[in-house]
C-alpha positions as CSV (number, residue, x, y, z in Angstrom):
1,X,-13.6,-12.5,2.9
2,X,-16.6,-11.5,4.8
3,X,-18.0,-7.9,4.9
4,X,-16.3,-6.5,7.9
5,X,-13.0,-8.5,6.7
6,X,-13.4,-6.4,4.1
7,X,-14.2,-3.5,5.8
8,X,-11.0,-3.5,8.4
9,X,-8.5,-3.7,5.0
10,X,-10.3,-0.7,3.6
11,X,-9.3,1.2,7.1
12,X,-6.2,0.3,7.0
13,X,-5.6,1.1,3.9
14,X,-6.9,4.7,4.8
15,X,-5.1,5.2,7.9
16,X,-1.6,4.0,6.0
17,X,-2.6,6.6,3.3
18,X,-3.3,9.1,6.3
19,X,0.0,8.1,7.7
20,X,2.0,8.7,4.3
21,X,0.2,12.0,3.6
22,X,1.1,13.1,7.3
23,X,4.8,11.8,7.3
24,X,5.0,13.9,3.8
25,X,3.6,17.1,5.2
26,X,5.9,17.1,8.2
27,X,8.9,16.9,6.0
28,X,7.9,19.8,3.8
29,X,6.9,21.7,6.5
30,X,10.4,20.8,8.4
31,X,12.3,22.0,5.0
32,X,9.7,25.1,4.6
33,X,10.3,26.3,8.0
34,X,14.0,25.5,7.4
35,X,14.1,28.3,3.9
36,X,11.6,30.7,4.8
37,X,12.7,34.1,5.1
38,X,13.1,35.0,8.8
39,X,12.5,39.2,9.7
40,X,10.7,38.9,13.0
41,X,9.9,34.7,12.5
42,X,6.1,34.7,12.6
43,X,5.9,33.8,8.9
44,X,8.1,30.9,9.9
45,X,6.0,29.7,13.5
46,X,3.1,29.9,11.4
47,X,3.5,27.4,8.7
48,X,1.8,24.3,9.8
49,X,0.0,21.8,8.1
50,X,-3.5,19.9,7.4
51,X,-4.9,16.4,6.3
52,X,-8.2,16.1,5.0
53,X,-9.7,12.3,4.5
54,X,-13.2,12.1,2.8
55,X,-14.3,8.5,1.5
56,X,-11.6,7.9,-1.0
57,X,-9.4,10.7,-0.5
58,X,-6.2,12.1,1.4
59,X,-5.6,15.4,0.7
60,X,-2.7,17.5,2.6
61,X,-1.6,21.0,3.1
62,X,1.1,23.0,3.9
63,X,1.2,26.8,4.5
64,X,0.7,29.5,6.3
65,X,-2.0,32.3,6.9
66,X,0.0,35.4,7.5
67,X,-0.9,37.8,4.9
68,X,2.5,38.5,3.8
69,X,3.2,34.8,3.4
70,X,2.1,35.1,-0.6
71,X,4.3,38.1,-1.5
72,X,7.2,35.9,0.7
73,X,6.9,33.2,-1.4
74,X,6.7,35.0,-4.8
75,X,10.3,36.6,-3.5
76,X,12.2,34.2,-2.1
77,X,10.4,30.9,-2.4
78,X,10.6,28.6,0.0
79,X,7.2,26.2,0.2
80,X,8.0,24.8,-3.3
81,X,11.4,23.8,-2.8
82,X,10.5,22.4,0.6
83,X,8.1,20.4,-2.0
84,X,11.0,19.5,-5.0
85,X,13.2,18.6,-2.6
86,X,11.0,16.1,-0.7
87,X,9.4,14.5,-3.8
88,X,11.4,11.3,-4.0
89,X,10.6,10.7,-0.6
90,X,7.4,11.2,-1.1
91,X,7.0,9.1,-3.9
92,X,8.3,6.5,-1.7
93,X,6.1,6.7,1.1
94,X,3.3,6.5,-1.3
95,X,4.6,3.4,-3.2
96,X,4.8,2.1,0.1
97,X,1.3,2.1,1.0
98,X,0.3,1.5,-2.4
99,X,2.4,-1.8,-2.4
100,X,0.5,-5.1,-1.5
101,X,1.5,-6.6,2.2
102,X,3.8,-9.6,2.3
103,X,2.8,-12.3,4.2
């Protein structure tokens, strides 16, 4: 396998980790927005979510930057259930990438 053979597999293994990080995110997010607890529903359209890809890395968020979104969560959780819940699935997707191609 030449250099840039080897390069391409080394970006597609990134964007397929990408892609597994995002899919993730979106489901806890989904979930989070689902059990969030709704006065006026800012706390709930502000939870969104970030990926972050350095070399060897895919690291994700999900949250929110109300202030209140803290004391919300300490009272009636709702972004680590949105987590528990989702874990299998996200196991999966990540086995998934992790597994080597069939040809």
């Amino acid at each position: 396998m030449n250099n840039s053979a080897f390069q391409n597999e080394i970006e597609k293994i990134k964007k397929a980790r990408e892609k597994a990080v995002l899919e993730s995110l979106l489901m806890i997010e989904a979930d989070a927005k689902l059990m969030c607890p709704v006065k006026t529903g800012t706390l709930k359209r502000s939870i969104t979510h970030a990926v972050k890809t350095e070399e060897n890395v895919t690291k994700g968020s999900v949250g929110s930057n109300v202030e209140y979104a803290y004391w919300a969560e300490k009272h009636q959780a709702y972004l680590e259930p949105a987590v528990d819940q989702n874990l299998e699935n996200i196991k999966r997707k990540i086995a998934e990438v992790l597994a080597p191609e069939k040809e």
